[in-house]
C-alpha angles and dihedrals in degrees: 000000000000140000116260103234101032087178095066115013120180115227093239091066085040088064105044087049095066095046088060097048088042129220096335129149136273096261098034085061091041092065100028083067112038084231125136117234088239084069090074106043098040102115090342158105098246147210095351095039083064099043083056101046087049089054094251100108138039126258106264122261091228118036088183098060097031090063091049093048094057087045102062092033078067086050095055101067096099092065097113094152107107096209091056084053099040081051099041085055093046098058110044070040081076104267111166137252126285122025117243102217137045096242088050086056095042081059098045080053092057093046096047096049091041083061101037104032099251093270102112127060108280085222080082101049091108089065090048102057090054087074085070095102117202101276103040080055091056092044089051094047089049088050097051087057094057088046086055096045089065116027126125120253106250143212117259110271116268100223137034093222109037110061109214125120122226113264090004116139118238139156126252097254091051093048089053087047096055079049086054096239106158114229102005096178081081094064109091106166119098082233130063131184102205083194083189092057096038088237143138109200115195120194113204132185115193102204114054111175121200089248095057098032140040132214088269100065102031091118123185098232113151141138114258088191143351093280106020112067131191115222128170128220129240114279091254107049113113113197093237094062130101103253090048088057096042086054093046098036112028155219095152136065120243119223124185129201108187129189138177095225157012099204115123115224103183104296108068132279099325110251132253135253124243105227086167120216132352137191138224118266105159145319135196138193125000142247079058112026109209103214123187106208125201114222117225082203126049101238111242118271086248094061097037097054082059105045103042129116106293119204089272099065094025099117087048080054095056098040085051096058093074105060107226090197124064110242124257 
């Protein structure tokens, strides 16, 4: 049995679906149906939120938290990093608190900001996750078997602390987390110095329409080839100042997380790639400072295809790929 139109099924005949099938799994009705688990989180509660409309769960105890819950659940399908999702098992498994390591509580950091939103001490994450009541847990366990059915296999991660997998796709406030920056949902800036990890984490978007984005912060970042990227400053750095000469001279480390869009379809602000560090090339001019990266790791076909050069910084793009400053 299976919907009529799987690429845009109405609740209703959700619904009815599942009492049909019965009281099956995740993944059974998943592939009962030909649907994609993002069906049934677009612009919806979820898994359990189903199960209840179709009389096979409880109404929830707190509406409140249970609505929050499907909704960042929703917000979770992008996790493809098996170690998130081993982690993630292993926890609502029973794993104890709290975690013995600083990578494991780099990842509890990501899960727990992931759920709440990053906007709370991580110090209380333990309370948190209580609110987790029996079958949002069960929901959770059953998604992160589907996450796991189809993620991607993944590089080894680049760094012992800091818990992010080359080419794997997170949110801002997860990224920050696996930096172990406290309350990211604080953090606005498309740029962040972690002064403890020696790091400078830039967050790009490709695509900046005039609706989500002014004059101001139209900036020409854009890959020049599938390892050496163009990113632009913030209008106010001057050359001369200290963050422009961390950035050009160390001794931090520069991360990018690059993205095609901002634009929220449903299940959040779409998530980030990790292209991992990159090194200076070049810059040129100030307010803004024009930099030219070099990518440890070549970026995959599919992003590159969206963040190269388009027609209308075509002729940037040629005059980048000569360097005009000598490497350091």
């Amino acid at each position: 049995m299976t919907i009529d139109h799987p690429s845009n099924p109405k609740w209703t005949d959700l619904v009815r679906e599942l009492r049909g099938l019965g009281d099956i799994p995740l993944s059974a009705f998943l592939m009962s149906t030909e649907l994609e688990v993002e069906d049934l989180y677009r612009g919806r509660k979820g898994w359990t939120a189903l199960r209840r409309a179709a009389g096979f769960a409880p109404e929830a105890a707190d509406l409140a938290i249970d609505v929050q819950l499907g909704r960042a659940f929703g917000r979770m399908l992008h996790i493809d990093d098996t170690e998130r999702l081993t982690s993630m098992h292993a926890f609502f498994g029973g794993a104890v608190w709290p975690p013995e390591t600083l990578r494991e509580h780099r990842l509890r950091a990501m899960l727990d900001v992931a759920l709440w939103g990053g906007t709370e001490l991580y110090a209380d994450a333990n309370i948190r996750l209580d609110r987790i009541k029996e079958d949002r847990r069960v929901e959770l366990m059953e998604l992160i078997e589907v996450l796991k059915y189809r993620a991607r296999i993944m590089a080894p991660p680049l760094h012992a602390d800091v818990p992010l997998c080359l080419h794997a796709r997170y949110s801002k406030n997860e990224v920050l987390a696996a930096f172990g920056v406290d309350k990211p949902a604080s953090m606005r800036e498309g740029v962040k110095y972690v002064a403890e990890c020696r790091a400078d984490v830039f967050f790009v978007t490709i695509d900046k329409s005039e609706k989500d984005y002014s004059e101001n912060t139209r900036y020409s970042d854009y890959a020049i080839t599938e390892e050496r990227f163009h990113w632009e400053s913030q209008n106010k750095l001057r050359a001369t100042s200290s963050i422009a000469e961390r950035y050009i001279h160390g001794p931090s480390t520069v991360h990018l997380l690059v993205r095609r869009s901002k634009r929220d379809e449903g299940l959040g602000a779409p998530p980030y790639i990790y292209a991992g560090p990159m090194r200076y090339i070049s810059h040129e001019g100030e307010r803004p400072i024009s930099f030219v990266w070099h990518l440890d790791h070549a970026l995959p076909a599919e992003v590159f295809q969206y963040a190269k050069a388009t027609p209308h910084n075509e002729h940037q793009a040629d005059q980048d790929a000569v360097p005009f400053a000598v490497e350091s």
